[in-house]
DOMAR-282946 format. One record per residue (C-alpha): residue in one letter; x, y, z. Coordinates in nm, 2 decimals. Example, Ala and Ser with C-alpha at 12.3 -4.5 7.8 and 13.67 -1.06 7.14 Angstrom:
2
 res     xx     yy     zz
   A   1.23  -0.45   0.78
   S   1.37  -0.11   0.71
% end
This chain:
389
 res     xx     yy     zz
   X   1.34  -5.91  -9.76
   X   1.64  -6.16  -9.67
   X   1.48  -6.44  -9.45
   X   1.69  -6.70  -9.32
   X   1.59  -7.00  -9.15
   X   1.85  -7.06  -8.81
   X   1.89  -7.36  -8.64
   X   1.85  -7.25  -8.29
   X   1.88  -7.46  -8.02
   X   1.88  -7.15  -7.75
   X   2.22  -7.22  -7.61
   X   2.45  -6.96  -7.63
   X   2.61  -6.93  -7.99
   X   2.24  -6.95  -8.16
   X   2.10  -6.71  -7.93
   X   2.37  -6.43  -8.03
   X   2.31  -6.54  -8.35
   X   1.98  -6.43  -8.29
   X   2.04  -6.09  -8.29
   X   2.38  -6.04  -8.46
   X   2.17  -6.17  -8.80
   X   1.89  -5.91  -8.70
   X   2.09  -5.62  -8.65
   X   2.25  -5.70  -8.99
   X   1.84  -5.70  -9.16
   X   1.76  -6.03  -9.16
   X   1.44  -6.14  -9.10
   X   1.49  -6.49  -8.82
   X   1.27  -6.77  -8.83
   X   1.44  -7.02  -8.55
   X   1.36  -7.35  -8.58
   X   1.37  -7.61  -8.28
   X   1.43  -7.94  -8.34
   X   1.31  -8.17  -8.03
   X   1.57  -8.47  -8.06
   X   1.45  -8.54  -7.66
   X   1.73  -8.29  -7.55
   X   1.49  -8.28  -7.25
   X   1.48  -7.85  -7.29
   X   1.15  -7.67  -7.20
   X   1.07  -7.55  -7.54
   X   0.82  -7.26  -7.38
   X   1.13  -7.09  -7.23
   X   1.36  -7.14  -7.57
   X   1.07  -7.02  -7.74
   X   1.06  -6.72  -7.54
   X   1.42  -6.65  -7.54
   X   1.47  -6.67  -7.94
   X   1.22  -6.39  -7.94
   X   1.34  -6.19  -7.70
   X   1.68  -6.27  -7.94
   X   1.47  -6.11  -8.23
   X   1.34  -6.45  -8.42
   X   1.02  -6.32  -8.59
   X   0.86  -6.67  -8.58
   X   0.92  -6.98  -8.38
   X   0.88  -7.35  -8.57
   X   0.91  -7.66  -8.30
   X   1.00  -8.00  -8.48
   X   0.91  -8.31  -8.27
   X   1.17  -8.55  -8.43
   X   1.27  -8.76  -8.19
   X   1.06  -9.08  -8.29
   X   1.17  -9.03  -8.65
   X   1.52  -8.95  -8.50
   X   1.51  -9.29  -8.28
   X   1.36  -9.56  -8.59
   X   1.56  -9.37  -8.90
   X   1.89  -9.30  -8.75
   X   1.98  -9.40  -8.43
   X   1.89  -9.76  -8.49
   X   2.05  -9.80  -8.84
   X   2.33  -9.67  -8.65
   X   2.27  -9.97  -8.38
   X   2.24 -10.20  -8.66
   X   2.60 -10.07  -8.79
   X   2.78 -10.08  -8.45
   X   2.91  -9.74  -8.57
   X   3.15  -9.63  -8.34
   X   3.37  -9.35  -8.42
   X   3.72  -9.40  -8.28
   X   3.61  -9.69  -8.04
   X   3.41  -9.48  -7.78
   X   3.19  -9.24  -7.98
   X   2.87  -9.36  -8.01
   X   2.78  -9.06  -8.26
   X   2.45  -8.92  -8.02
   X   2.52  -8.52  -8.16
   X   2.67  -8.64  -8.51
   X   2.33  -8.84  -8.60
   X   2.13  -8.60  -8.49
   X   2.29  -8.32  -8.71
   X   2.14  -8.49  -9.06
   X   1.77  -8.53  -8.97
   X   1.76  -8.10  -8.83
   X   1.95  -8.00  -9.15
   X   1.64  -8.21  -9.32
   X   1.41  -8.02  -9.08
   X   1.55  -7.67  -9.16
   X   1.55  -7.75  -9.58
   X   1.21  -7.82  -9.55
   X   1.09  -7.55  -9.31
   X   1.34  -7.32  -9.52
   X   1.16  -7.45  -9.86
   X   0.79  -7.37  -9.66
   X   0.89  -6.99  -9.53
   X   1.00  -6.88  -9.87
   X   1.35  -6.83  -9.75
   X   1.65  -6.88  -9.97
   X   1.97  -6.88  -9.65
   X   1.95  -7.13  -9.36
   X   2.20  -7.07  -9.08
   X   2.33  -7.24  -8.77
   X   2.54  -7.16  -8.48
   X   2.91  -7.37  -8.54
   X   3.22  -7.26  -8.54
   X   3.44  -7.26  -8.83
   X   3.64  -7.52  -8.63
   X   3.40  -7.80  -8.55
   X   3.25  -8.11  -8.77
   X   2.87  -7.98  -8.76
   X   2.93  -7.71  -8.98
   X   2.98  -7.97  -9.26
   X   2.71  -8.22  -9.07
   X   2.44  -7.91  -9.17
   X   2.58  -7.80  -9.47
   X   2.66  -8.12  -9.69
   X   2.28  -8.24  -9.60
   X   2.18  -7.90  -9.71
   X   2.34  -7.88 -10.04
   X   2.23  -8.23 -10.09
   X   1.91  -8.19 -10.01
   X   1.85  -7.86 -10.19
   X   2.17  -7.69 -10.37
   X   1.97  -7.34 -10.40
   X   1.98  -7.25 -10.03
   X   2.29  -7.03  -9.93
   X   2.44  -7.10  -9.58
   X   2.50  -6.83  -9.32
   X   2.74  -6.93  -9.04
   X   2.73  -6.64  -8.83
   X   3.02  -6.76  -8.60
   X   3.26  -6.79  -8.87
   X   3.19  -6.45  -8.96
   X   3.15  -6.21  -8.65
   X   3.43  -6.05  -8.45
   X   3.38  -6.26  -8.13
   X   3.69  -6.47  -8.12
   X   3.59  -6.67  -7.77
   X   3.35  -6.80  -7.57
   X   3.38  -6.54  -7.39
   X   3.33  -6.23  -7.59
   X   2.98  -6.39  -7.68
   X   2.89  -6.41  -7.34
   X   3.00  -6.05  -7.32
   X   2.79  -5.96  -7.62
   X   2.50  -6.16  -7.47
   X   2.49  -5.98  -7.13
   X   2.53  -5.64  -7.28
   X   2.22  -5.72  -7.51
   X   1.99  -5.83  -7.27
   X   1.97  -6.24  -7.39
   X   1.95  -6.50  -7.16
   X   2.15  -6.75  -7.14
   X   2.27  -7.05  -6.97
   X   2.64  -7.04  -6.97
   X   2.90  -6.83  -6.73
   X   3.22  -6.75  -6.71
   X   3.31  -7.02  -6.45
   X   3.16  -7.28  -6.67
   X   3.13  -7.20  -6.99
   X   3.10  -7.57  -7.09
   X   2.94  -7.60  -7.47
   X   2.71  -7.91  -7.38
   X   2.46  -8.07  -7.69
   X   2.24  -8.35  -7.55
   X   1.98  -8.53  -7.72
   X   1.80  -8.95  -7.67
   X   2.10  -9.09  -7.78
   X   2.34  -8.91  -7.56
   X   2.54  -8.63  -7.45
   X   2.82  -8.44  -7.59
   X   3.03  -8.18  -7.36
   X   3.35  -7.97  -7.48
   X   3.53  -7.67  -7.38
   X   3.65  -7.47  -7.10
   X   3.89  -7.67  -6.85
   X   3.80  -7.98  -7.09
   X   4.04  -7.83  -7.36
   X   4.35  -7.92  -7.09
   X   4.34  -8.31  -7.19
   X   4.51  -8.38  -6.88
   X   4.23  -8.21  -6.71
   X   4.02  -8.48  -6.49
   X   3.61  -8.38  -6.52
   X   3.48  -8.30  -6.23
   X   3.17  -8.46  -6.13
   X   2.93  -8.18  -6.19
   X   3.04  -8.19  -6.57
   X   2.82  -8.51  -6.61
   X   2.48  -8.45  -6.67
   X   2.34  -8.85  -6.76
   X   2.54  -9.11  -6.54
   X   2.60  -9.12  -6.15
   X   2.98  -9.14  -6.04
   X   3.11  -9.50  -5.98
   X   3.15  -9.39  -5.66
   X   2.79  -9.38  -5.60
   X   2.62  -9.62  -5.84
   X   2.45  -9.91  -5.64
   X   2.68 -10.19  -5.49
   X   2.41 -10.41  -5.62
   X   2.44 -10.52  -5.96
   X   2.09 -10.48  -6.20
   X   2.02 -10.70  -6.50
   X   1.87 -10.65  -6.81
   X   1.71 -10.88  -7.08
   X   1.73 -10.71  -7.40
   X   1.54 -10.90  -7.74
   X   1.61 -10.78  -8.07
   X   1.42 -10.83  -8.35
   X   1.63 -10.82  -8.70
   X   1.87 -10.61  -8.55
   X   1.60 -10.39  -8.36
   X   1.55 -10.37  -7.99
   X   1.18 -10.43  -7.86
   X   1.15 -10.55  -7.55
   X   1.36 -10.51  -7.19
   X   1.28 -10.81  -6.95
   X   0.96 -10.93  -7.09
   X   0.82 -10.58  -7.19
   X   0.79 -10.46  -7.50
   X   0.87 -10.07  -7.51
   X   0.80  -9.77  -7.82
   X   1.17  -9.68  -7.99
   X   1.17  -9.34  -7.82
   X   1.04  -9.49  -7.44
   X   1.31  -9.81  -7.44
   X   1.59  -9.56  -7.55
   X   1.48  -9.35  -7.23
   X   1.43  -9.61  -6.99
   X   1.79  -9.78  -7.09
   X   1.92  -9.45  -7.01
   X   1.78  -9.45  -6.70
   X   1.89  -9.75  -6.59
   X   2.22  -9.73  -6.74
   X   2.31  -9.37  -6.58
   X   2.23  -9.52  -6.27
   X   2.48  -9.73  -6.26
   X   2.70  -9.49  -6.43
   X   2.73  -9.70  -6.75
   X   2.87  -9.53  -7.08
   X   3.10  -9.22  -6.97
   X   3.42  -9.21  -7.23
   X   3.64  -8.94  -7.22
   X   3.81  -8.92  -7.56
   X   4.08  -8.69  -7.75
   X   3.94  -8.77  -8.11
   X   4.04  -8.65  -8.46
   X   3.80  -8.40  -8.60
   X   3.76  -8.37  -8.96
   X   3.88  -8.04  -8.99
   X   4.19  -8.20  -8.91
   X   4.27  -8.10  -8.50
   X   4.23  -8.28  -8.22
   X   3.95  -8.23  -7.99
   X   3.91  -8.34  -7.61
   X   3.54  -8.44  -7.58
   X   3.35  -8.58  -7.28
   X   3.06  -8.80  -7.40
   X   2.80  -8.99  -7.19
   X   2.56  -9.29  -7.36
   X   2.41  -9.48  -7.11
   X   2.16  -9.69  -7.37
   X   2.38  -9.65  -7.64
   X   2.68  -9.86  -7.47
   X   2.44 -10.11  -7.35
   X   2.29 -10.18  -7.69
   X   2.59 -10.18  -7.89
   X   2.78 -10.41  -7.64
   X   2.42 -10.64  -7.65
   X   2.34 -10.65  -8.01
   X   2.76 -10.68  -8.07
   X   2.73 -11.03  -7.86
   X   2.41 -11.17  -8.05
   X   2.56 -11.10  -8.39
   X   2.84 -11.32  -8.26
   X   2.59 -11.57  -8.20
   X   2.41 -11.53  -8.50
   X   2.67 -11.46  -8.79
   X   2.93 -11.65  -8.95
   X   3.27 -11.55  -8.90
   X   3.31 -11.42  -9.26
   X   3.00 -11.20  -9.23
   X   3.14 -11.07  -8.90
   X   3.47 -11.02  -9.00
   X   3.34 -10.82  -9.30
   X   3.11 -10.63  -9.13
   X   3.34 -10.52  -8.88
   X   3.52 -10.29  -9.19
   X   3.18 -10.21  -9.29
   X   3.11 -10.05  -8.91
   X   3.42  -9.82  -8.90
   X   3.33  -9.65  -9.26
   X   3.00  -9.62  -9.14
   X   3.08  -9.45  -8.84
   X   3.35  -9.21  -9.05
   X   3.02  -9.17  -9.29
   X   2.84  -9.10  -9.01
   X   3.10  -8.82  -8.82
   X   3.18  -8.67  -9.14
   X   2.84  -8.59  -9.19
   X   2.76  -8.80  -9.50
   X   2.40  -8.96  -9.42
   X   2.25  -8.89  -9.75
   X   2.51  -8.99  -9.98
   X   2.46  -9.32 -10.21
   X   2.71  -9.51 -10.02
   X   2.61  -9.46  -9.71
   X   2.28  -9.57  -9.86
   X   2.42  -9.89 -10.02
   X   2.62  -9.96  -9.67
   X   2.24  -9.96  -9.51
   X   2.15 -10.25  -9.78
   X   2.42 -10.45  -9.70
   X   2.37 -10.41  -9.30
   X   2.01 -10.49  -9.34
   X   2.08 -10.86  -9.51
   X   2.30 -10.90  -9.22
   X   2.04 -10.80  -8.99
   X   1.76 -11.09  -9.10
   X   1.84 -11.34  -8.83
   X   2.01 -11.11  -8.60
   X   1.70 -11.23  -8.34
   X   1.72 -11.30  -7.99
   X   1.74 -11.22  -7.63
   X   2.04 -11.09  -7.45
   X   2.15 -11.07  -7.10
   X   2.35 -10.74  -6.97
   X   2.49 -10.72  -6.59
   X   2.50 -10.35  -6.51
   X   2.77 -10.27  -6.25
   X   3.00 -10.01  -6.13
   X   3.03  -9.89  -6.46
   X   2.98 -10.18  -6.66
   X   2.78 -10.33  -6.91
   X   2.90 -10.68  -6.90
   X   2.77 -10.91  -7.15
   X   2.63 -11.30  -6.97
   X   2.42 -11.45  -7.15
   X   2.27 -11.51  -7.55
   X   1.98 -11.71  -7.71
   X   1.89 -11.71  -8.05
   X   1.64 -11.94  -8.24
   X   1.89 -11.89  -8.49
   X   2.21 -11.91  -8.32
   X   2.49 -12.08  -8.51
   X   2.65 -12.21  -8.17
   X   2.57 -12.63  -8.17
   X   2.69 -12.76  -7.80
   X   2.76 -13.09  -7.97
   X   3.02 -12.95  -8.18
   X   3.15 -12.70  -7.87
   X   3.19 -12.91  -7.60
   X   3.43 -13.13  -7.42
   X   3.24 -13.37  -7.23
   X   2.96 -13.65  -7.37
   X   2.78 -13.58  -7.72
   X   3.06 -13.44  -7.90
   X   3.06 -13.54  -8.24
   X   3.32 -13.29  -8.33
   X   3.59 -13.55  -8.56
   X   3.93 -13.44  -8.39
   X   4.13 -13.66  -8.64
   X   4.03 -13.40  -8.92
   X   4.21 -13.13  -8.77
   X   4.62 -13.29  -8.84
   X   4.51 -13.28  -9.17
   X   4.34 -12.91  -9.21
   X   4.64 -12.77  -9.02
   X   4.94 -12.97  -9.31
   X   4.70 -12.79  -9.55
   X   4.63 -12.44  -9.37
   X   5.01 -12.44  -9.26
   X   5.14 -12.55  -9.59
   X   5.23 -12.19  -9.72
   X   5.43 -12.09  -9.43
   X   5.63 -12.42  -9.44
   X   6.00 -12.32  -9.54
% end
């Protein structure tokens, strides 16, 4: 008997996969990983049978998937090409840990997932998968099936009786979990293309976020967020409510041609209400906190980690060793920050830290300043001396 364990999601590519692995013998157990993509699992559940899955596994990750990835990430300021904050790429390493061990506890020697032979989660579930356990073989039923588009799948669906979500008119390949959302194809593939509001699924147009401006008190602890305006808040329920609050005011929209690592470019519409606010809040008390050299260096540190990150490298000892390093950072990375939410924007207005490394005696202009101004002729002969010609 050849079981394979299938990351199903019950969007359109798993849910063909479904019954394209079954009418090829296999015997389907899909596994559902709740990341908070918000889906109601009784009607995915339903659907992957109706597919042909002979057993349904659920997997509530999304507190693990908050605390073990999303704020390492935080604590990183990974960013992948400046406005990716990496909600589907994080979320790919802790299901491929999911489907290993649900693989290992079924018997079953092939996991599977539904990716084309063109995108970066392919490699996201496969590298975790022969790092976490070499002996599984990987089906990729896309890669293999003669269903060249979008299209001819939704063909195959409708002739084979599965339900799914997508049509024709908008056959929009959308992955959303806590951390954000993640929409590609159809009219999106034009990069001169302008989304059209019903595209968005998180954030309210500018158009019609409140006039008003909201504000936000966000405290960190080593790194962490805990508590938003005096509260303090779980890791899955402040994640939630920031996204709230953010989308609102239509906070954290980027719409980005970025470089794949299969080596094309691919025009991707992404939408990370908390994510933005948090990076842009725990950005400003680091520069509060840390000394230049640590934040210069760390800065380097944050774009291999997000490339670590993309490429679907969680796992491997030097992402591991990065994590070291960005926890020493972390240790006095304490503190309350201040974010005016607007039209939009996430705009940074006030810091305190019991361990900030601002001293207003030093800063300022006025009375108190005990900052020695005669010093600085003699640091700038010594600091300009190797340019002198």
């Amino acid at each position: 008997m050849k079981k394979i364990v299938l990351a199903y999601s019950g969007g359109l590519d798993t849910s063909v996969a479904v019954k394209w692995l079954g009418e090829r013998g296999y015997t389907i157990v899909a596994y559902l990983a709740d990341v908070g993509q918000g889906q109601d699992f009784k009607v995915v559940k339903e659907r992957a049978f109706k597919a042909g899955a002979s057993k349904v596994v659920i997997d509530d990750l999304r507190k693990d998937f908050v605390t073990d990835f999303i704020f390492p990430s935080l604590k990183a300021n990974a960013v992948y090409e400046g406005k990716y904050y990496l909600a589907t790429a994080l979320s790919r390493p802790i299901i491929a840990k999911g489907l290993v061990e649900t693989a290992e506890k079924e018997g079953a020697d092939y996991i599977g997932h539904g990716c084309t032979g063109k995108g970066n989660d392919q490699v996201r579930f496969e590298v975790t998968s022969m790092i976490l356990n070499p002996g599984l073989k990987v089906i990729a039923p896309v890669r293999e099936w003669e269903m060249p588009t979008r299209e001819s799948e939704i063909k195959y669906a409708l002739e084979h009786g599965i339900p799914i979500d997508v049509t024709k008119k908008k056959p929009y390949s959308i992955d959303k979990n806590l951390w954000g959302i993640s929409i590609e194809s159809g009219k999106l593939e034009d990069p001169y293309f302008e989304p059209t509001e019903d595209i968005y699924q998180m954030t309210q147009s500018v158009d019609k976020a409140p006039a008003k401006p909201e504000y936000v008190e966000i405290f960190f602890n080593k790194g962490i967020p805990t508590m938003l305006n005096g509260k303090k808040y779980g890791p899955i329920e402040l994640v939630e409510k920031l996204n709230s609050i953010g989308g609102k005011h239509g906070v954290g929209r980027s719409d980005m041609v970025e470089d794949r690592l299969v080596g094309i470019k691919s025009r991707e519409i992404y939408e990370a209400p908390a994510g933005y606010i948090l990076l842009e809040a725990h950005k400003a008390l680091e520069s509060l906190t840390l000394d230049r050299e640590t934040i210069f260096f760390k800065e380097k540190v944050s774009l291999e980690y997000s490339r670590m990150v993309y490429f679907g490298l969680w796992y491997t000892s030097l992402k591991q060793a990065l994590d070291k390093f960005i926890d020493e950072t972390q240790k006095r990375v304490t503190g309350t920050v201040r974010v005016k939410l607007h039209k939009g924007h996430a705009v940074i207005v006030g810091r305190k830290s019991q361990y900030s490394l601002y001293k207003e005696k030093l800063a300022t202009y006025g009375e108190g300043d005990v900052f020695d101004q005669k010093l600085a002729k003699g640091f700038i002969e010594l600091f300009g001396l190797p340019y002198k010609k």
